[in-house]
TORTORLO-99281 format. One record per residue (C-alpha): x, y, z. Coordinates in steps of 0.05 Angstrom, whole numbers. Example, Ala and Ser with C-alpha at 12.3 -4.5 7.8 and 13.67 -1.06 7.14 Angstrom:
# residues 2
{rec {246, -90, 156}}
{rec {273, -21, 143}}
***
This chain:
# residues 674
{rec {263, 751, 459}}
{rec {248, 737, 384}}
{rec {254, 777, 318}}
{rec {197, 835, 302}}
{rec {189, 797, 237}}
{rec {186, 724, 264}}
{rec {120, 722, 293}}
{rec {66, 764, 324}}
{rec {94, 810, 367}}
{rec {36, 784, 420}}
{rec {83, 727, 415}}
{rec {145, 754, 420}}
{rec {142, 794, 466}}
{rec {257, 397, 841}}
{rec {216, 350, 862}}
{rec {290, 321, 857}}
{rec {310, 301, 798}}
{rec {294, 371, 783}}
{rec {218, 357, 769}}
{rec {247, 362, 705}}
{rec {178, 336, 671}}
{rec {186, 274, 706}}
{rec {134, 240, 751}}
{rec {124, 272, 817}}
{rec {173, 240, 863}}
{rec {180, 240, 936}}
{rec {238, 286, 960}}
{rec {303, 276, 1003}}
{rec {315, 296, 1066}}
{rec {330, 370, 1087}}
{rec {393, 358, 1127}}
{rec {438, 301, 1161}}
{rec {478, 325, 1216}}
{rec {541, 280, 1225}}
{rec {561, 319, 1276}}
{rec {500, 313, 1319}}
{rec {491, 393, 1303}}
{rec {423, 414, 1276}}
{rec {407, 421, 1202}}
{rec {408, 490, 1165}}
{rec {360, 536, 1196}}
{rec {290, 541, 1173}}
{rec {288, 486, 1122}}
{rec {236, 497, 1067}}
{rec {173, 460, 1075}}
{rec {172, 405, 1031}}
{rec {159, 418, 955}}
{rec {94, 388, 917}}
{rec {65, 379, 862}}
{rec {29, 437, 839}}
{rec {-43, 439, 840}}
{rec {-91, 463, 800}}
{rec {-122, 504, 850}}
{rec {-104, 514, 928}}
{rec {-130, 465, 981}}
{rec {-149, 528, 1014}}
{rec {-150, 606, 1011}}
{rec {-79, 631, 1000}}
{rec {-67, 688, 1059}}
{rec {-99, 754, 1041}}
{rec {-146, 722, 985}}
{rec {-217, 726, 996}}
{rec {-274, 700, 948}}
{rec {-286, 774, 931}}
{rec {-216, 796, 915}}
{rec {-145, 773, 889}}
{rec {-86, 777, 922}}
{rec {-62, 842, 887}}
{rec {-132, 872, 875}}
{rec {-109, 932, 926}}
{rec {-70, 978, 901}}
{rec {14, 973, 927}}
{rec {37, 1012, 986}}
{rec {112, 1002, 997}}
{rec {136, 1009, 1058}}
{rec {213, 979, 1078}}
{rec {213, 921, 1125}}
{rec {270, 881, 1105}}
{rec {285, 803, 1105}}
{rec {340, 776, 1137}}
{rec {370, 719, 1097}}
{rec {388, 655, 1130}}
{rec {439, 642, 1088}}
{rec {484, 690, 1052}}
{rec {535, 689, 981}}
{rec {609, 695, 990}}
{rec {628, 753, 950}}
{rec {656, 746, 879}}
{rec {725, 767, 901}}
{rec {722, 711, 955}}
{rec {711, 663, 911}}
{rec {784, 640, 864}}
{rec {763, 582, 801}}
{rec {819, 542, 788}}
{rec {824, 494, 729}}
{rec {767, 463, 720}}
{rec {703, 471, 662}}
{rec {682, 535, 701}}
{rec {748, 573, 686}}
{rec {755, 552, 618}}
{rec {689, 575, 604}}
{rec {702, 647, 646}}
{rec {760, 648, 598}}
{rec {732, 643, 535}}
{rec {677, 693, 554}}
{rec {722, 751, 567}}
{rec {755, 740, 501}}
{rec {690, 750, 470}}
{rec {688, 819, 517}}
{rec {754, 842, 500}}
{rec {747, 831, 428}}
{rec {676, 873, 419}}
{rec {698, 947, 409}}
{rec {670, 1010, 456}}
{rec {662, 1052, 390}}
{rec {620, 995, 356}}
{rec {579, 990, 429}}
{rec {568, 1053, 434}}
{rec {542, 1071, 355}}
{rec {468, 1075, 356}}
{rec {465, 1111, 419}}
{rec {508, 1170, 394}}
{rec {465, 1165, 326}}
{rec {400, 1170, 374}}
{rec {439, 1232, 412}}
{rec {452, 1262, 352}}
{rec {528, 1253, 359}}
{rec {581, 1243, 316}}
{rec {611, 1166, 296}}
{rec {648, 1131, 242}}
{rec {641, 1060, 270}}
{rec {617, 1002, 231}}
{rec {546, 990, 264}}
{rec {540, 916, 294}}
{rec {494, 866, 266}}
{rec {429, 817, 283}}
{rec {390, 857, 346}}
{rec {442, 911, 353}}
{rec {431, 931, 280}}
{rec {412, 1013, 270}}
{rec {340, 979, 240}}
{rec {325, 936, 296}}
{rec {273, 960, 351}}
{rec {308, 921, 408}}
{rec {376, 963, 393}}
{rec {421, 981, 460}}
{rec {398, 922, 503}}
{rec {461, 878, 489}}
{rec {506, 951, 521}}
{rec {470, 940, 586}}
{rec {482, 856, 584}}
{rec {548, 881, 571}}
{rec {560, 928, 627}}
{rec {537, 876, 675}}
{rec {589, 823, 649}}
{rec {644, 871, 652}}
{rec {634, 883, 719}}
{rec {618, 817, 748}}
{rec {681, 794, 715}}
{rec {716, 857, 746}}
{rec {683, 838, 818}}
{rec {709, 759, 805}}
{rec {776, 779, 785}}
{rec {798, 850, 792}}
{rec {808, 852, 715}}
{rec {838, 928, 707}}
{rec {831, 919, 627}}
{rec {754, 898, 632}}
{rec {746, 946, 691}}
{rec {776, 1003, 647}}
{rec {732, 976, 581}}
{rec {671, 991, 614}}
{rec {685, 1058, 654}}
{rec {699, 1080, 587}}
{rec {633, 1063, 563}}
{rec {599, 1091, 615}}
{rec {630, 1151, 593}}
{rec {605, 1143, 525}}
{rec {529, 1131, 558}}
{rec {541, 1194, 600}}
{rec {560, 1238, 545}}
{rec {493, 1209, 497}}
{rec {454, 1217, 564}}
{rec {472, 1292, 579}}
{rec {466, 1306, 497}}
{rec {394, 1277, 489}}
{rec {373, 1331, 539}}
{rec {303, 1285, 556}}
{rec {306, 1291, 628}}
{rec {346, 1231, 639}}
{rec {315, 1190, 584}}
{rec {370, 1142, 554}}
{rec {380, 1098, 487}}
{rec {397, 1078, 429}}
{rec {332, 1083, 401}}
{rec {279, 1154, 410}}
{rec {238, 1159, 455}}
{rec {175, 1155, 418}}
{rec {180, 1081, 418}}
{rec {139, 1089, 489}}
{rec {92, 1131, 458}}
{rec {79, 1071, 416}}
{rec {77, 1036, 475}}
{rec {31, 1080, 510}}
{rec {-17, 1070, 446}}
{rec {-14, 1006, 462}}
{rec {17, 992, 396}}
{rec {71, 940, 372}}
{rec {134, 958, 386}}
{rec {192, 912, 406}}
{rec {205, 912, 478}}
{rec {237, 983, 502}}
{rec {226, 968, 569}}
{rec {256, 902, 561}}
{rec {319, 942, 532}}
{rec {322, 992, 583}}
{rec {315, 942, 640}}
{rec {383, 913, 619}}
{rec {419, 981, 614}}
{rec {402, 1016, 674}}
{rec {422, 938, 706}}
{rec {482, 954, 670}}
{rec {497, 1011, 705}}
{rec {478, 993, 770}}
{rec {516, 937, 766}}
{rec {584, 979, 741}}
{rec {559, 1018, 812}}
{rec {557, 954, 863}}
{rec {602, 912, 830}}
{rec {656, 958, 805}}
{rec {650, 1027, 840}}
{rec {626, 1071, 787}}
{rec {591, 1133, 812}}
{rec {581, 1160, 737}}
{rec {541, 1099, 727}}
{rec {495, 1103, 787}}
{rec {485, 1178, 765}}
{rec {473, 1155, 700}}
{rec {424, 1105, 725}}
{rec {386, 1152, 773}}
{rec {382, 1205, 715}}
{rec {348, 1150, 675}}
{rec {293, 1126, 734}}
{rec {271, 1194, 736}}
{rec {256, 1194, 674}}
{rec {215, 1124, 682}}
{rec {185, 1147, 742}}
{rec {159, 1217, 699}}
{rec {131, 1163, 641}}
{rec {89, 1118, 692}}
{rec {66, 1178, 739}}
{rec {30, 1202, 671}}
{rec {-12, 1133, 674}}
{rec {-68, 1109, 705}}
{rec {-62, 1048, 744}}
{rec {-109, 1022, 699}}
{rec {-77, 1040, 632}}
{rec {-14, 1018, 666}}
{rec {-41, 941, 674}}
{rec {-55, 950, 596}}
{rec {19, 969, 577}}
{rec {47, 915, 623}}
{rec {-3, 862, 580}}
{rec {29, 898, 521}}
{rec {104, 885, 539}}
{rec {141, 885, 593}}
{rec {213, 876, 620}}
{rec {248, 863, 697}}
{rec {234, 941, 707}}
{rec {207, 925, 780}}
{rec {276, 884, 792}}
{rec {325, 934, 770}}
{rec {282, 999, 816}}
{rec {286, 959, 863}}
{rec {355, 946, 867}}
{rec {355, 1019, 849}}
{rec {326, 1029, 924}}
{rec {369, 988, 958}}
{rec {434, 1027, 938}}
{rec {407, 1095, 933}}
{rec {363, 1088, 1004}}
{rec {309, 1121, 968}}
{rec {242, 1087, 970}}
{rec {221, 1137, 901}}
{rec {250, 1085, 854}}
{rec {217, 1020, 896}}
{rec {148, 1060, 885}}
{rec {169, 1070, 817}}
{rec {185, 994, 808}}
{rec {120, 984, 839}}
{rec {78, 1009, 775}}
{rec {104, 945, 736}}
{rec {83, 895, 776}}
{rec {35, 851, 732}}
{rec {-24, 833, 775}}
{rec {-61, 790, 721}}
{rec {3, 756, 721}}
{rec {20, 748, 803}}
{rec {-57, 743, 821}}
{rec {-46, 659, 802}}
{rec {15, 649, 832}}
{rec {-8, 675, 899}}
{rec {-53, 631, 895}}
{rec {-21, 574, 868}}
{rec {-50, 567, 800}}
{rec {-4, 551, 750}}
{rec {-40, 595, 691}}
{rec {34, 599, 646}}
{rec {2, 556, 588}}
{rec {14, 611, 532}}
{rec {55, 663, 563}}
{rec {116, 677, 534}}
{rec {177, 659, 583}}
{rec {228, 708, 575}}
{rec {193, 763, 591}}
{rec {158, 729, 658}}
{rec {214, 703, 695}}
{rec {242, 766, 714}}
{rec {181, 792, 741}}
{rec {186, 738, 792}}
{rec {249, 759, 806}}
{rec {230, 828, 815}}
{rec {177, 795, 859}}
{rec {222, 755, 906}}
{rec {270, 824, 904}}
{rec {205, 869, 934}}
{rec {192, 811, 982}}
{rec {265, 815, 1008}}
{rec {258, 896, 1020}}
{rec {185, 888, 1042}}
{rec {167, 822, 1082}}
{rec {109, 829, 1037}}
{rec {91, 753, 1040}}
{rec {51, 760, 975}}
{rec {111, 777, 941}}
{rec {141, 714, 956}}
{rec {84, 662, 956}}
{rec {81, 683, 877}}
{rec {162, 662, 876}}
{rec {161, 600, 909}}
{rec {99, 573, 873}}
{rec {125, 603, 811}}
{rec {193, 566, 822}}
{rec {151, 504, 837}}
{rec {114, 500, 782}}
{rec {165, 508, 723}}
{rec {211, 475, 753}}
{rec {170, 407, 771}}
{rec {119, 411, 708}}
{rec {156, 448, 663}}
{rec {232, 431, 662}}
{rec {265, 387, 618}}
{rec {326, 330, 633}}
{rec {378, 392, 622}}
{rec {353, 444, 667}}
{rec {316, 490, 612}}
{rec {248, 504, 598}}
{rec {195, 541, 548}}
{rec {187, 515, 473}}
{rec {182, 559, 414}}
{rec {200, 611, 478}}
{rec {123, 600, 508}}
{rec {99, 553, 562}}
{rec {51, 516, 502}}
{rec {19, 469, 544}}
{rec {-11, 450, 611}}
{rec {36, 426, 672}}
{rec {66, 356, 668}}
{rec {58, 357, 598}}
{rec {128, 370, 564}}
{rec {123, 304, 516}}
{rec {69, 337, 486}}
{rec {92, 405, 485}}
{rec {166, 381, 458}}
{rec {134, 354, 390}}
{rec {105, 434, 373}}
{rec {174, 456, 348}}
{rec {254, 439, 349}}
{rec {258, 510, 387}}
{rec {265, 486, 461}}
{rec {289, 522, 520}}
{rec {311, 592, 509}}
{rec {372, 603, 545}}
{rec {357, 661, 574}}
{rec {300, 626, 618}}
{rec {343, 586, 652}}
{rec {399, 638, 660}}
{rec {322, 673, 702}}
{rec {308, 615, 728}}
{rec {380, 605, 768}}
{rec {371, 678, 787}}
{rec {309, 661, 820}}
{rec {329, 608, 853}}
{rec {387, 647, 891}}
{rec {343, 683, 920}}
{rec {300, 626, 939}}
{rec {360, 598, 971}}
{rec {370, 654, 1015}}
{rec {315, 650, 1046}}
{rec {316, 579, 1064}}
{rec {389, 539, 1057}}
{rec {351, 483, 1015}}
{rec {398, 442, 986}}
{rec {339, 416, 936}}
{rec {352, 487, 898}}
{rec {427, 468, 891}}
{rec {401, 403, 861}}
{rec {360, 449, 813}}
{rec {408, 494, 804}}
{rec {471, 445, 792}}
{rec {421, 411, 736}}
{rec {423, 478, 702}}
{rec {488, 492, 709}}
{rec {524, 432, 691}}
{rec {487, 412, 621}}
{rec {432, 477, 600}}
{rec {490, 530, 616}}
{rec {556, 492, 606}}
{rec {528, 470, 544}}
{rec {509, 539, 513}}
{rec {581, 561, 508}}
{rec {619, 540, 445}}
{rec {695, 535, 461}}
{rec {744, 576, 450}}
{rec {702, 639, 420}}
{rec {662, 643, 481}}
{rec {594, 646, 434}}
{rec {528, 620, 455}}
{rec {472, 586, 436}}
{rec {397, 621, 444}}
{rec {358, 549, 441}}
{rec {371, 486, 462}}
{rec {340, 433, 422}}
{rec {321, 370, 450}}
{rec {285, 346, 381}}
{rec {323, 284, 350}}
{rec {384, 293, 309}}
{rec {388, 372, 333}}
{rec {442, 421, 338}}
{rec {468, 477, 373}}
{rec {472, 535, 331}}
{rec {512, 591, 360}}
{rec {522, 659, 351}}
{rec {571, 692, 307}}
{rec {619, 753, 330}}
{rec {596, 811, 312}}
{rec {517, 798, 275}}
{rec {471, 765, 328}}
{rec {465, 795, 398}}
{rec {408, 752, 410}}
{rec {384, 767, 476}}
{rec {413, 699, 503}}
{rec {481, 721, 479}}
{rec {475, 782, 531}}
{rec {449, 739, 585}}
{rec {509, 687, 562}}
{rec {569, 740, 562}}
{rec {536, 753, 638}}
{rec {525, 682, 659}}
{rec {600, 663, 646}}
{rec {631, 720, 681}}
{rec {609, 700, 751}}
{rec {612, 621, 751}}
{rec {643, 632, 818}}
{rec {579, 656, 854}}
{rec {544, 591, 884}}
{rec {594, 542, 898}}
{rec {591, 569, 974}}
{rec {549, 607, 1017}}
{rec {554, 617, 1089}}
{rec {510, 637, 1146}}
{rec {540, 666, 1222}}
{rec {577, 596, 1241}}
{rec {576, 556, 1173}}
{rec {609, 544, 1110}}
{rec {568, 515, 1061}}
{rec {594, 472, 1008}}
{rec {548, 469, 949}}
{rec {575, 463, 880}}
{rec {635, 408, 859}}
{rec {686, 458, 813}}
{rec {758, 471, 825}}
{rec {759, 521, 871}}
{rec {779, 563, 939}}
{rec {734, 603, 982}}
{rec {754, 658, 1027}}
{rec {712, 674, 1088}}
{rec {745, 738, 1115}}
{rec {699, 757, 1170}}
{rec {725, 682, 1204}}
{rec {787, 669, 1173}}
{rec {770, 620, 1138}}
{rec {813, 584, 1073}}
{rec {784, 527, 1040}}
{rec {815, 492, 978}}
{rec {773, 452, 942}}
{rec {810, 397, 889}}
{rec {763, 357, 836}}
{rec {754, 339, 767}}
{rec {680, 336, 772}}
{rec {633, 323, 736}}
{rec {684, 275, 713}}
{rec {681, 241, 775}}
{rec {647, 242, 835}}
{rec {705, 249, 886}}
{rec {722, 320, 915}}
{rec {771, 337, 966}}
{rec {767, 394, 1011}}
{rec {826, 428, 1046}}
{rec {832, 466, 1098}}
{rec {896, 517, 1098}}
{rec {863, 574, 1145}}
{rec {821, 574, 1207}}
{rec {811, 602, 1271}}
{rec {818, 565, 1338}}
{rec {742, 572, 1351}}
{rec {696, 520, 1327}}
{rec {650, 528, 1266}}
{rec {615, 482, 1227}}
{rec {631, 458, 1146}}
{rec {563, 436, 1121}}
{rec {568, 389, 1057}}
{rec {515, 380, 1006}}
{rec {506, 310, 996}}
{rec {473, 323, 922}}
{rec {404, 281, 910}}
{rec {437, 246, 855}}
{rec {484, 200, 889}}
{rec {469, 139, 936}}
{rec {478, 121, 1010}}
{rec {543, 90, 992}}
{rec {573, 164, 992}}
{rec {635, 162, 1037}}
{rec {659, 217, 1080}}
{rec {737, 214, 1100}}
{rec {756, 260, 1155}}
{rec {837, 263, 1166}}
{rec {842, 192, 1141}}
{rec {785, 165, 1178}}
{rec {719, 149, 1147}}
{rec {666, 174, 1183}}
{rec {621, 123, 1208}}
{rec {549, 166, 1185}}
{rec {542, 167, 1109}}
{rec {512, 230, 1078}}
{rec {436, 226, 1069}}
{rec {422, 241, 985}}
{rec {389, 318, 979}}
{rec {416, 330, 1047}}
{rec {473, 373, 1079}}
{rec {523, 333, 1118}}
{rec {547, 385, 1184}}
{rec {613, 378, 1211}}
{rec {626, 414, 1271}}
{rec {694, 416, 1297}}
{rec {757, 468, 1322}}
{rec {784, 460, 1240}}
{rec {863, 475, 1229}}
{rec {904, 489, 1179}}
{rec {922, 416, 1147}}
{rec {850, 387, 1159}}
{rec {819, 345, 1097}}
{rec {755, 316, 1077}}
{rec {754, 276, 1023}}
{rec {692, 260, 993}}
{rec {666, 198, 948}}
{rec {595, 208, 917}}
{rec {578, 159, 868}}
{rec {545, 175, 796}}
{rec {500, 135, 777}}
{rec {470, 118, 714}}
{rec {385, 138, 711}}
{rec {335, 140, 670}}
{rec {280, 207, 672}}
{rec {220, 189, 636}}
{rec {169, 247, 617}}
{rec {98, 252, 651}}
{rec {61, 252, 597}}
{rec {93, 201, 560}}
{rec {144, 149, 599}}
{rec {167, 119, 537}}
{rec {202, 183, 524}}
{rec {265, 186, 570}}
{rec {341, 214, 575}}
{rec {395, 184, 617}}
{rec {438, 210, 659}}
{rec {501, 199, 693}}
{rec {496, 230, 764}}
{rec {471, 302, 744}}
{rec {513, 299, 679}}
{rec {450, 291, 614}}
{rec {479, 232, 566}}
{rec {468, 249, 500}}
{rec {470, 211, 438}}
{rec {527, 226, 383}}
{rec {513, 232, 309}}
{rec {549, 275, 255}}
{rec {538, 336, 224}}
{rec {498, 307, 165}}
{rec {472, 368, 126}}
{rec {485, 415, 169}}
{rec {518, 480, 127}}
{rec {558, 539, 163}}
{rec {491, 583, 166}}
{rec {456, 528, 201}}
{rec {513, 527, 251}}
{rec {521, 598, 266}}
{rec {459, 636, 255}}
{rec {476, 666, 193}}
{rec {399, 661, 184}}
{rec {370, 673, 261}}
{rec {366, 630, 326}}
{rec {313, 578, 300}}
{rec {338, 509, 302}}
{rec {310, 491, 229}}
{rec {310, 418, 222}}
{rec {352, 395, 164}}
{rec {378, 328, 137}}
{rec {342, 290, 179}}
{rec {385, 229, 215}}
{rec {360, 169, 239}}
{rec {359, 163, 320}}
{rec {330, 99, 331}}
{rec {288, 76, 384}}
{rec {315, 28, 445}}
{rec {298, -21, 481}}
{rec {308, -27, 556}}
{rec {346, -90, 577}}
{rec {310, -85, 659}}
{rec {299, -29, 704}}
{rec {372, -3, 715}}
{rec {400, 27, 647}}
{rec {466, 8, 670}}
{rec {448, -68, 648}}
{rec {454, -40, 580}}
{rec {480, 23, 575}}
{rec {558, 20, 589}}
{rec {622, 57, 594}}
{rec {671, 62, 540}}
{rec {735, 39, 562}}
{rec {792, 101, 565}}
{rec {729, 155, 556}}
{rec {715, 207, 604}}
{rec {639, 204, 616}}
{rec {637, 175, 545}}
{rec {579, 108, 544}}
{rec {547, 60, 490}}
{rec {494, 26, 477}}
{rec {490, -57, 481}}
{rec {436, -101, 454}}
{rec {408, -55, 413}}
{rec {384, -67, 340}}
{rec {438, -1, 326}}
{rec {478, 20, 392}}
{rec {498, 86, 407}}
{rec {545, 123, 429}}
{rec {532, 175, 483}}
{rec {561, 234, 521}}
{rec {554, 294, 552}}
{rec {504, 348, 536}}
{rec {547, 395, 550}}
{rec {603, 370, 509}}
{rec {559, 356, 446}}
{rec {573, 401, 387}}
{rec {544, 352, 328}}
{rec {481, 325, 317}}
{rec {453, 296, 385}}
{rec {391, 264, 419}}
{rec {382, 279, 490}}
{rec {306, 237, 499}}
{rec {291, 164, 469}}
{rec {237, 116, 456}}
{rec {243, 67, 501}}
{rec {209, 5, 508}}
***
């Protein structure tokens, strides 16, 4: 999302490594069974480069009609996952980078008051407050006003679902109450905001107005989430109140007219009604969420053209996720052949070293063409896409076990997300710059609510929710944090001790089981090597992990049983497509980045006194390099006593470099190399 007054508002509105804008590379293998067991059911097919067009007619696609040219019948047929999340509450973070950043988010929560929250929607209600209004996009003037209440709903209850947090659990049932009260005083049959409702009549016009279905998308997934997550039953009524309203406004429309307002903004409307369906049983709101789907948007991805090149990010990627939600209640196999070709695309063509994508918030350029694309501004990868984009691929993962969507999703974790949270204050960053000698400049308390810092007080509050999954018989490990998993239904504990990313060595502890056998399935990530060791009750086991693979062990586990695991992190170099003189380095999946200070850079610059843009100031000099052979680690070494922490050798001025995600000065994250 960007400022009314920034731009036109028609603006505003892996192949492993991560495709990451690098050359297409061939990809691991599915799954290694130590154990002699098979892999994960139904592994994904293999992932490609996308094409420009499909080597043959996409199912249902005829020469004289799209995909989606038919109008959409729902009708509830749904998908059994292969492979299923613990729950939050099964899921304990110990110390590690996960629960210091879960920390520093709910101080940010706690410290935000319910009477400030809650201003503009008693002003829009006509009822009565004395609160100081907040600032940035929650200010009384600005048209995206309310959406940061529903990004905070949904934090407050993940982080109640992760850790039974009474105080945040009580924070937000009294805000519901607040919503309830503006709801029930509006009188608009259901309608809810902090803004009138004549902002859709704008809409309906067709005129500019600043994304009200973007802002109600995130507060009736506020409340839904308060329902699932925390046991609300206000909120869900609340919530239902408000979809009747929705479905009144769209029932007014023409298809036709519809397809107009969708090209005219948009937000995950389908997602949330669908959702909406799910809990409620009642197909009304699915047929509802049904109206927004964008079929000059999903006719290319079903069949596989990547037409993104100026679309605006942000307000895309959760229609894909509100496609891959309708697929799940539908087996409509459209519905998913625009997700996976969608999550192909960006995330091969259009994804940078860290995980994020979108410049300037827009795909700007053709696939495989991010060198060129990175030069158009210093405003790279909104943080909200790839907050989207890891939503997507859960859902992706379900319906396949692919440990290649870890690999993605571990990429984005470690240095796009880990890196957007400032410690401490728990604020967040809206762009990542990759441009030489950039910044992060992060938000300030109580006078930004960027849409990034909503999806960042979310994104923090349930770090918990990949690092295992499980299907009837298996435990899968997945992510490397300090952690312990619960798996009631089996009786199941599992410890897991590591200081990753520091290091590469994890140990896994068994302290529950039953006396049946089941099988511990361990992703062997794609960025370590064949000399990965595996270390079963002392022994080493004689089969090494294959990279991008799932190692099974199948055995009757006990109480005392430990694997210890050794995957080595390796030093690599990712060129760009386009351009391979352009490349970052990395250190397993950990992005290197190069350390310079904070030459010119003034308060406002650092916290967004003046907006999100990362304006270029002071520029510093981040020289070029030249490659001493193929492996970086002939010239690119660690610094003795550093965690992670590398320099430079040879070089006409070495560097010093490290983490991304730990960088909080000037930085470069790509090079010239030659």
């Amino acid at each position: 999302m960007s400022k009314l007054n920034r731009r036109d508002f028609t603006k505003q509105l892996a192949a492993i490594p991560v495709g990451l804008a690098a050359a297409p590379v061939v990809l691991g293998q599915t799954a290694t069974a130590a154990s002699g067991q098979a892999a994960p059911p139904n592994p994904a097919p293999q992932i490609k480069a996308p094409a420009a067009a499909p080597a043959h007619k996409p199912r249902g696609v005829t020469e004289e009609s799209e995909a989606f040219a038919a109008p959409l019948v729902f009708a509830r047929n749904d998908v059994k996952p292969v492979i299923l999340p613990f729950r939050l509450d099964e899921v304990t973070l110990e110390d590690g980078p996960l629960l210091s950043a879960r920390d520093w988010d709910r101080g940010f929560i706690m410290r935000l008051p319910n009477d400030r929250l809650l201003h503009n929607f008693r002003v829009n209600a006509s009822l009565p407050s004395n609160a100081v209004p907040l600032g940035g996009w929650e200010d009384p003037k600005c048209e995206l006003r309310g959406h940061f209440v529903g990004h905070y709903l949904s934090a407050c209850a993940l982080l109640y679902a992760a850790t039974g947090d009474l105080a945040v659990k009580a924070k937000a049932d009294e805000l519901v109450s607040g919503l309830a009260q503006c709801q029930d005083a509006l009188n608009q049959n259901g309608y809810l905001s902090a803004f009138p409702s004549e902002f859709f009549d704008r809409l309906d016009r067709l005129e500019k107005v600043w994304a009200p279905y973007y802002t109600l998308h995130k507060i009736m997934a506020g409340l839904l989430d308060m329902k699932t997550l925390a046991g609300s039953d206000q909120a869900l009524d609340v919530a239902v109140k408000f979809a009747g309203w929705v479905d009144a406004w769209t029932a007014s429309k023409t298809e036709e007219h519809m397809q107009e307002i969708l090209n005219t903004e948009y937000g995950g409307m389908n997602e949330v009604l669908y959702n909406l369906a799910a809990v409620t049983g009642d197909d009304r709101w699915a047929r509802t969420g049904d109206c927004f789907t964008k079929k000059i948007f999903f006719n290319p991805l079903a069949a596989r053209r990547d037409e993104l090149k100026g679309l605006h990010m942000n307000t895309h990627v959760p229609q894909v996720i509100g496609a891959a939600r309708r697929y799940e209640l539908t087996s409509d196999y459209r519905f998913a052949d625009v997700s996976r070709f969608f999550f192909e695309t960006v995330s091969e063509a259009r994804t940078y070293a860290t995980g994020g994508s979108s410049n300037d918030e827009h795909w700007l350029v053709e696939p495989y063409h991010l060198a060129a694309e990175m030069k158009v501004s210093a405003n790279h990868q909104e943080c909200c896409c790839a907050y989207n984009m890891m939503k997507l691929t859960r859902h992706l993962y379900g319906w396949s076990g692919d440990p290649r969507l870890i690999d993605y999703y571990e990429r984005a974790l470690v240095n796009h997300r880990l890196g957007a949270i400032e410690p401490e204050t728990g604020h967040t960053t809206y762009f990542l710059s990759l441009a030489p000698g950039a910044w992060k400049t992060i938000c300030t308390e109580d006078d930004s609510f960027w849409c990034c810092t909503g999806t960042g007080l979310e994104e923090f509050t349930k770090l918990n929710d990949t690092i295992y999954y499980h299907d009837d018989n298996s435990l899968f490990v997945n992510l490397y944090f300090a952690s312990t998993v619960r798996w009631r239904e089996r009786g199941v504990v599992l410890r897991q001790k590591t200081n990753f990313p520091a290091s590469g060595r994890s140990e896994l502890a068994i302290e529950e089981s039953p006396a049946s056998a089941w099988t511990l399935r361990i992703r062997i990530p794609a960025w370590t090597s064949v000399d990965n060791t595996v270390i079963l009750n002392g022994k080493r086991l004689e089969a090494a992990g294959m990279p991008g693979s799932y190692l099974s062990l199948t055995r009757a586990w006990k109480a005392g049983d430990r694997v210890e695991l050794d995957l080595p992190m390796r030093l690599t170099a990712e060129p760009l497509a386009d351009d391979r003189t352009q490349q970052a380095f990395l250190f397993g999946p950990v992005v290197l980045a190069g350390q310079f200070p904070k030459t010119g850079l003034s308060d406002k610059l650092l916290h967004g006194d003046e907006g999100p843009e990362v304006r270029l100031a002071s520029p510093v000099d981040v020289p070029a390099l030249k490659a001493a052979g193929d492996d970086p680690a002939q010239w690119i070494k660690p610094v003795a006593g550093e965690v992670l922490g590398f320099r430079t050798t040879g070089q006409a001025e070495d560097v010093t470099l490290k983490p991304f995600n730990q960088s909080f000065q000037r930085f470069a994250v790509y090079w010239t190399v030659s």
